[in-house]
NUGURO-70417 format. One record per residue (C-alpha): residue number from 1; chain; x, y, z. Coordinates in steps of 0.001 Angstrom, whole numbers. Layout:
BEGIN
@k=NUM, c=A, c1=X, c2=Y, c3=Z
...
This chain:
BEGIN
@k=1, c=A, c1=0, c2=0, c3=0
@k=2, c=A, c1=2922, c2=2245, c3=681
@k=3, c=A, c1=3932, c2=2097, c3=-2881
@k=4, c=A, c1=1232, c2=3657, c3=-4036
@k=5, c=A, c1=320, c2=6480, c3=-1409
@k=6, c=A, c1=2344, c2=9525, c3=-3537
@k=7, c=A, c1=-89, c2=8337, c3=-6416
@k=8, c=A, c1=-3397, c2=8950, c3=-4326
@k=9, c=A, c1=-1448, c2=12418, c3=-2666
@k=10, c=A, c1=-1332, c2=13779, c3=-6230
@k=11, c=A, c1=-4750, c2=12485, c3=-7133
@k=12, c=A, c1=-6002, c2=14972, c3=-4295
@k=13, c=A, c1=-3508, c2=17993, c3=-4982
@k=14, c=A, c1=-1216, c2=17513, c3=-7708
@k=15, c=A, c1=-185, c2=21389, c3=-7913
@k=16, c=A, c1=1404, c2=20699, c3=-3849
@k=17, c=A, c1=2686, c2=17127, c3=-5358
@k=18, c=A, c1=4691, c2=18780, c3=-8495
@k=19, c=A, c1=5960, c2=21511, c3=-6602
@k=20, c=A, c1=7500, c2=18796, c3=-4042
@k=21, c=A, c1=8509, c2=17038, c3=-7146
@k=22, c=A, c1=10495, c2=20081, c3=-8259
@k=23, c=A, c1=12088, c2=20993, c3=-5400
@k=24, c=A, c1=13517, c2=17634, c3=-4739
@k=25, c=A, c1=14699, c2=17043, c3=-7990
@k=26, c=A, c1=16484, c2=20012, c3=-8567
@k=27, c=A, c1=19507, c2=21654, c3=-6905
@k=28, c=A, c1=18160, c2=24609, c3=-5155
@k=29, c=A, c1=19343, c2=26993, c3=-1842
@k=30, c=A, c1=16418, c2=28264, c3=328
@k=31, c=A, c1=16919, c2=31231, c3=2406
@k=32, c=A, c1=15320, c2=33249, c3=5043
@k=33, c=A, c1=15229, c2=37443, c3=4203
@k=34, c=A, c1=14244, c2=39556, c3=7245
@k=35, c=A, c1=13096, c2=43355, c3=6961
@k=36, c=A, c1=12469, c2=45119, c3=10344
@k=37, c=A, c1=11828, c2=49085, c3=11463
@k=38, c=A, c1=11542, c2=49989, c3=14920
@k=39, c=A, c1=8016, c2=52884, c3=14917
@k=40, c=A, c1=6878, c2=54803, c3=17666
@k=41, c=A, c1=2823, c2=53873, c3=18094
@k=42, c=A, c1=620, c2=56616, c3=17464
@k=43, c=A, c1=-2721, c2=55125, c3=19764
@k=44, c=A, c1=-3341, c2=53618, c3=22452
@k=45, c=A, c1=-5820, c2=50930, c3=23540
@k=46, c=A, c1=-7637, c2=51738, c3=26944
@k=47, c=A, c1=-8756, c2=48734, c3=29270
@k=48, c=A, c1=-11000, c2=49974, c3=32366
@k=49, c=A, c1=-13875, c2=48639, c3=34444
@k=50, c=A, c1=-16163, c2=49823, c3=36607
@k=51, c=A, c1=-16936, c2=47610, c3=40163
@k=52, c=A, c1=-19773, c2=48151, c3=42216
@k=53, c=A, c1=-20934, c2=46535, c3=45678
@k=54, c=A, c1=-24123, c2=47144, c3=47301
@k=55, c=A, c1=-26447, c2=45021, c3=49685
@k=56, c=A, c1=-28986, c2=44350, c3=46846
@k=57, c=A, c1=-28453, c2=43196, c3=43392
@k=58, c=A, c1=-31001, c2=45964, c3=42070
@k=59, c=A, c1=-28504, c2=48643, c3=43691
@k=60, c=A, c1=-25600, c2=47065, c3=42765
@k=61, c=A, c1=-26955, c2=46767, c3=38904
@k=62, c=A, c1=-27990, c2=50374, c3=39319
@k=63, c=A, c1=-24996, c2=52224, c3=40665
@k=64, c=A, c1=-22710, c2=50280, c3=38629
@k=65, c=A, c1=-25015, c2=51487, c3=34575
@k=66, c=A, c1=-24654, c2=55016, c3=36343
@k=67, c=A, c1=-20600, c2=54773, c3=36534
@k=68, c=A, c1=-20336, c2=53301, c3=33697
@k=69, c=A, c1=-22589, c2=55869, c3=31437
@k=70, c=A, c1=-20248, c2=58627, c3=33538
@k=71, c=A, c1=-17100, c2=56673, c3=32531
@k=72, c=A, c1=-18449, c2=56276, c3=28652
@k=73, c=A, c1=-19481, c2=59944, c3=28643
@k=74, c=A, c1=-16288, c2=60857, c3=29696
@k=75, c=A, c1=-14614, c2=59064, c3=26993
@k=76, c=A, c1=-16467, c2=60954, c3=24503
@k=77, c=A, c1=-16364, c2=64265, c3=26578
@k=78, c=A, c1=-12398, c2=63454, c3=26310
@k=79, c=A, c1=-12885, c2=62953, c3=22079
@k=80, c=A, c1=-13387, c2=59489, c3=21791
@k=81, c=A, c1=-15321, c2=58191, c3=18746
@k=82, c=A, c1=-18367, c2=56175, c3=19894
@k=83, c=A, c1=-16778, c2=53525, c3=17539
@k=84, c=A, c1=-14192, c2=53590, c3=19159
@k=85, c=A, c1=-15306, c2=52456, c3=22523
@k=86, c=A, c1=-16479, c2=48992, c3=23255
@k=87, c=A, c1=-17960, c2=46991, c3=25935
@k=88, c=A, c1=-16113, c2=43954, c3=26454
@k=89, c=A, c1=-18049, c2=42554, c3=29407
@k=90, c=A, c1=-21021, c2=42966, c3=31854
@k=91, c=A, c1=-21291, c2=40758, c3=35328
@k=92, c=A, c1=-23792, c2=40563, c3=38565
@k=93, c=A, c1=-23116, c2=38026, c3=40853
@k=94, c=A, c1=-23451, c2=37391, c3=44403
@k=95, c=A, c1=-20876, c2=37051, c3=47040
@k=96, c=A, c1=-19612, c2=36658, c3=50381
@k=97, c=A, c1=-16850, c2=38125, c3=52366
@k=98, c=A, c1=-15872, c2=35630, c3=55440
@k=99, c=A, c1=-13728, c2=37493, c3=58526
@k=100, c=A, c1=-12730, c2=35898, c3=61816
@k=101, c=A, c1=-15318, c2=36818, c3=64578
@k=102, c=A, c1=-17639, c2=38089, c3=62668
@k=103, c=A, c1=-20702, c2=36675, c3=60545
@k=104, c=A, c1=-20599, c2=36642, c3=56677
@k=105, c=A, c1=-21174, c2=39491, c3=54654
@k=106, c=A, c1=-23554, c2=38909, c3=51896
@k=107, c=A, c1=-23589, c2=41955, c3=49037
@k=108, c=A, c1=-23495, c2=41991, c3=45452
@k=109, c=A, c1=-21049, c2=43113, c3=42562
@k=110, c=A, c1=-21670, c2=44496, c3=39456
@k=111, c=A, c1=-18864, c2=45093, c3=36844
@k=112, c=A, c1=-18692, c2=46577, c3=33632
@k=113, c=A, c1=-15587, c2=45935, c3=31707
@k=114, c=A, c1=-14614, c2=48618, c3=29068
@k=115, c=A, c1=-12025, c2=49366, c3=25588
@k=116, c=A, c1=-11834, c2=52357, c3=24366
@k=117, c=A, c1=-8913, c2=53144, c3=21310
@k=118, c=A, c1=-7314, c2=56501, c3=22000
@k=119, c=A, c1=-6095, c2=57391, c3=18748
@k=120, c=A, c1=-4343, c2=60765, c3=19991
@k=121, c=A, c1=-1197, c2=58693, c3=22242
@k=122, c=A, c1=-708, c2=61983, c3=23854
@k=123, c=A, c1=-3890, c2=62359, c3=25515
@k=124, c=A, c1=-4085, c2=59049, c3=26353
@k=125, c=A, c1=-2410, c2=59185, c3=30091
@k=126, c=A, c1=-5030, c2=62585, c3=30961
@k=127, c=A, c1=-8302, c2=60315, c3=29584
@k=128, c=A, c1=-6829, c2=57415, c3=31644
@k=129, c=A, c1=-6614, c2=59710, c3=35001
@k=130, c=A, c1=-9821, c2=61501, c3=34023
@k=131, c=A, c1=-11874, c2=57833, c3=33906
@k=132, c=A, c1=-10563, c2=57076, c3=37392
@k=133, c=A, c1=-12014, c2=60285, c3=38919
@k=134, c=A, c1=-15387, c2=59483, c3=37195
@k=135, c=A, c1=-15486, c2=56168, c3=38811
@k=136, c=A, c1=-13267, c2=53710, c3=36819
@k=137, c=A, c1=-11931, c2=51762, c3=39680
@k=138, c=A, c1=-9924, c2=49485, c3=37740
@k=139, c=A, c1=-7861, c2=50376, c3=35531
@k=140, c=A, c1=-6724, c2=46871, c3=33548
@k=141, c=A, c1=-3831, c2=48823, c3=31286
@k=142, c=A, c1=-3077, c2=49939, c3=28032
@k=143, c=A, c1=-1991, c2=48413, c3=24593
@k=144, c=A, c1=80, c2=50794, c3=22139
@k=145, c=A, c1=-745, c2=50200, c3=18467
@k=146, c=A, c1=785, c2=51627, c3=14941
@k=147, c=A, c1=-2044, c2=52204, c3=12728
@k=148, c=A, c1=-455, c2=52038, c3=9826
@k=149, c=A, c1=1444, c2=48883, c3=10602
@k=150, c=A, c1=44, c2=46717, c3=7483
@k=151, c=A, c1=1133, c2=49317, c3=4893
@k=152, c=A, c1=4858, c2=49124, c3=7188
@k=153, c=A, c1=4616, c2=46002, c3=6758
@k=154, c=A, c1=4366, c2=45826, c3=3042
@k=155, c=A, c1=6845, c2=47645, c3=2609
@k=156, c=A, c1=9111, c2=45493, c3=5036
@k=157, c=A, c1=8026, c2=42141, c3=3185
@k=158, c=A, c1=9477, c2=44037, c3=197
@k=159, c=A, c1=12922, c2=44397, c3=1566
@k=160, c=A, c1=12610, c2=41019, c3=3266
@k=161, c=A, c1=12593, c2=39112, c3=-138
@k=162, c=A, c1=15229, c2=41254, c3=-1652
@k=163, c=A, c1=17568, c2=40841, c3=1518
@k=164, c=A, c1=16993, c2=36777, c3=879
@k=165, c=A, c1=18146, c2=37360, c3=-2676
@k=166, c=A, c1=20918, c2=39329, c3=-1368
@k=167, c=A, c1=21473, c2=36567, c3=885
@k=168, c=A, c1=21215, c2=33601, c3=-1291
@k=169, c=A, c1=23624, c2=35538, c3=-4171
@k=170, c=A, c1=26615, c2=35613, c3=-1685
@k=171, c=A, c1=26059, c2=32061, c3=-960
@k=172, c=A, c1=26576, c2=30706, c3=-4254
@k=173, c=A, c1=28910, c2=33706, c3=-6107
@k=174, c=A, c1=31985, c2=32008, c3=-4352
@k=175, c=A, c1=30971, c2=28693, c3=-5545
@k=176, c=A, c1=30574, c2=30135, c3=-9487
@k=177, c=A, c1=27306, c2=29146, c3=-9293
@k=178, c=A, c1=23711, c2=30918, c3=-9867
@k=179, c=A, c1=20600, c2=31785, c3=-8958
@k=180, c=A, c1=17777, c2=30307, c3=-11935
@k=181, c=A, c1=14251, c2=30150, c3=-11331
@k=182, c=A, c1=12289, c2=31003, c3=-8130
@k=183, c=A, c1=11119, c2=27478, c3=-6934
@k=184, c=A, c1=9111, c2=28568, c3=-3502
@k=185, c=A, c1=8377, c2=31524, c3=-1694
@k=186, c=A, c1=7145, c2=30969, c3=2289
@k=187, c=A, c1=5997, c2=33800, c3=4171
@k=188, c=A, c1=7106, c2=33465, c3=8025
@k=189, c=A, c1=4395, c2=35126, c3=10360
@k=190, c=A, c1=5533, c2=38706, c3=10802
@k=191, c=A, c1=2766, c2=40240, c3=12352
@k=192, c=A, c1=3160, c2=43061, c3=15160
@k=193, c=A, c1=2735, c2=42238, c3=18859
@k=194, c=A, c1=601, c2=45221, c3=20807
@k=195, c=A, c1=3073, c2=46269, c3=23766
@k=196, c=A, c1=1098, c2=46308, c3=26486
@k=197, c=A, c1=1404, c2=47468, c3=30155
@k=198, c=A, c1=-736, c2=46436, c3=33084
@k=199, c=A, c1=-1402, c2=48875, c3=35892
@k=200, c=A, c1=-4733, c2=49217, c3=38288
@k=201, c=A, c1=-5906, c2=52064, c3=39827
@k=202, c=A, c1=-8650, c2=52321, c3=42380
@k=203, c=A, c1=-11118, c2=55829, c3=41695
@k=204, c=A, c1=-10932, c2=58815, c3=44078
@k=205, c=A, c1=-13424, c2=59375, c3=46620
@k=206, c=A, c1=-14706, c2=62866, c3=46469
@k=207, c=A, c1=-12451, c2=63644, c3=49844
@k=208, c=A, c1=-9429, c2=62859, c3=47503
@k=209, c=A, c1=-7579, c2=64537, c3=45261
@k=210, c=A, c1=-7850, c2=64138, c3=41923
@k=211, c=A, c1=-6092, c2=60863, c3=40451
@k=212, c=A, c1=-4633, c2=63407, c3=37368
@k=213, c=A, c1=-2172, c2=62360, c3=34288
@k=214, c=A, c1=-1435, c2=58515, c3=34090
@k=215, c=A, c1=2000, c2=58640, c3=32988
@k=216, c=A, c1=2332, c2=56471, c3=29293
@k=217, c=A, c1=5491, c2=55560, c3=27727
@k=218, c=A, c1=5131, c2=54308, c3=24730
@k=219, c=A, c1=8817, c2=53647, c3=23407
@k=220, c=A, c1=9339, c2=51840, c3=20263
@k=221, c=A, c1=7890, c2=48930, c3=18504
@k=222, c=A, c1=9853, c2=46904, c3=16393
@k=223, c=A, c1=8011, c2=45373, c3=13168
@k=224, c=A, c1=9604, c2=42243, c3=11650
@k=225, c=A, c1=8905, c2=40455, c3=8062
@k=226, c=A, c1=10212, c2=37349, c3=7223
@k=227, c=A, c1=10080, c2=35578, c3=4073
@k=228, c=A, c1=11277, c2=31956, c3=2721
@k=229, c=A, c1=12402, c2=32034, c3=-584
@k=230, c=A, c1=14087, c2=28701, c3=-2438
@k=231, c=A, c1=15603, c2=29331, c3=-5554
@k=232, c=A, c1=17082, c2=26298, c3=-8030
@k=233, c=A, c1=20640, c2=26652, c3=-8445
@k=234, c=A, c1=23209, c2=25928, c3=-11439
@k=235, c=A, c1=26269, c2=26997, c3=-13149
């Protein structure tokens, strides 16, 4: 049965089969081109959520919608786009806080878990301080983003396949060999990883002072393309 299993393989996809055909059969060099250009981000992805616990689940629902509609208004009071804000989660559940000496305490929490995309960076430390005062009392951290980090990364996959031409030349030049027809190309994953950093804040009561500027340091992200290329060799 073994002898004829590359038979049924091609019966099923005979463009893969040839082009494994190819490859074996003829003398080739495959090498790996990478492209990379570290970019400041230019946005920044808010993660905040607003906890609530009262004696009732009715209370708790109902003070926890009105800090969250503060929070939300906020955000646009601040510039946000509507579309640009997001709820990523709502909760109610019951619980019970157990302390030496003392019987249970029964309440309920309510939690409303919130995104909203910055897309002016610089502003984004101020919005983050002005949630907290409005009752954000969690303050899950922020992701910073390129926006244009597809059309970078174009442009990278670009230079990535000539460096693995430029690569795969000085291979075989000493050997007084060369490069003939392009046998595979393989695109390695090269897409950019959000930086994030985690913080939490609790809100201000109204006796404190205001929680003010988060500070944000963005730094540098690096994007990276990588691309396979095997190209047939001969003299």
């Amino acid at each position: 049965m073994h002898r004829f299993f590359p038979a049924f393989v091609c019966v099923l996809a005979p463009s893969a089969c040839v082009a494994e055909t190819l490859i074996d059969s003829t003398p080739h060099i495959s090498v790996i081109g990478v492209a990379s250009q570290e970019v400041r981000p230019d946005r920044a992805r808010l993660s905040l959520a607003v906890v609530s616990e009262r004696p009732t689940a009715v209370e708790a629902a109902a003070d926890n919608a009105r800090a969250a509609r503060a929070a939300i208004d906020e955000l646009k009071a601040q510039g946000v786009d509507e579309k640009d804000i997001s709820t990523e989660g709502v909760s109610l559940s019951a619980e019970e806080e157990v302390k030496k000496a003392a019987a249970p305490r029964k309440f309920f929490r309510a939690r409303n878990d919130v995104v909203a995309l910055v897309r002016a960076i610089d502003k984004a430390g101020a919005i983050a301080g002005q949630l907290i005062d409005k009752g954000a009392n969690e303050f899950g951290g922020v992701a910073f983003e390129v926006s244009d980090a597809e059309a970078r990364l174009d442009k990278l996959r670009s230079e990535a396949t000539k460096d693995a031409q430029k690569r795969a030349q000085s291979y075989v030049d000493p050997l007084g060999l060369r490069l003939t027809r392009v046998l595979e190309i393989r695109p390695e994953s090269d897409e950019p990883v959000p930086m994030a950093t985690r913080a939490r804040a609790l809100a201000a009561s109204p006796a404190e002072k205001s929680a003010g500027a988060i500070p944000l340091q963005p730094g540098l992200q690096k994007l990276t393309a990588r691309v396979s290329v095997t190209w047939g060799i001969g003299k």
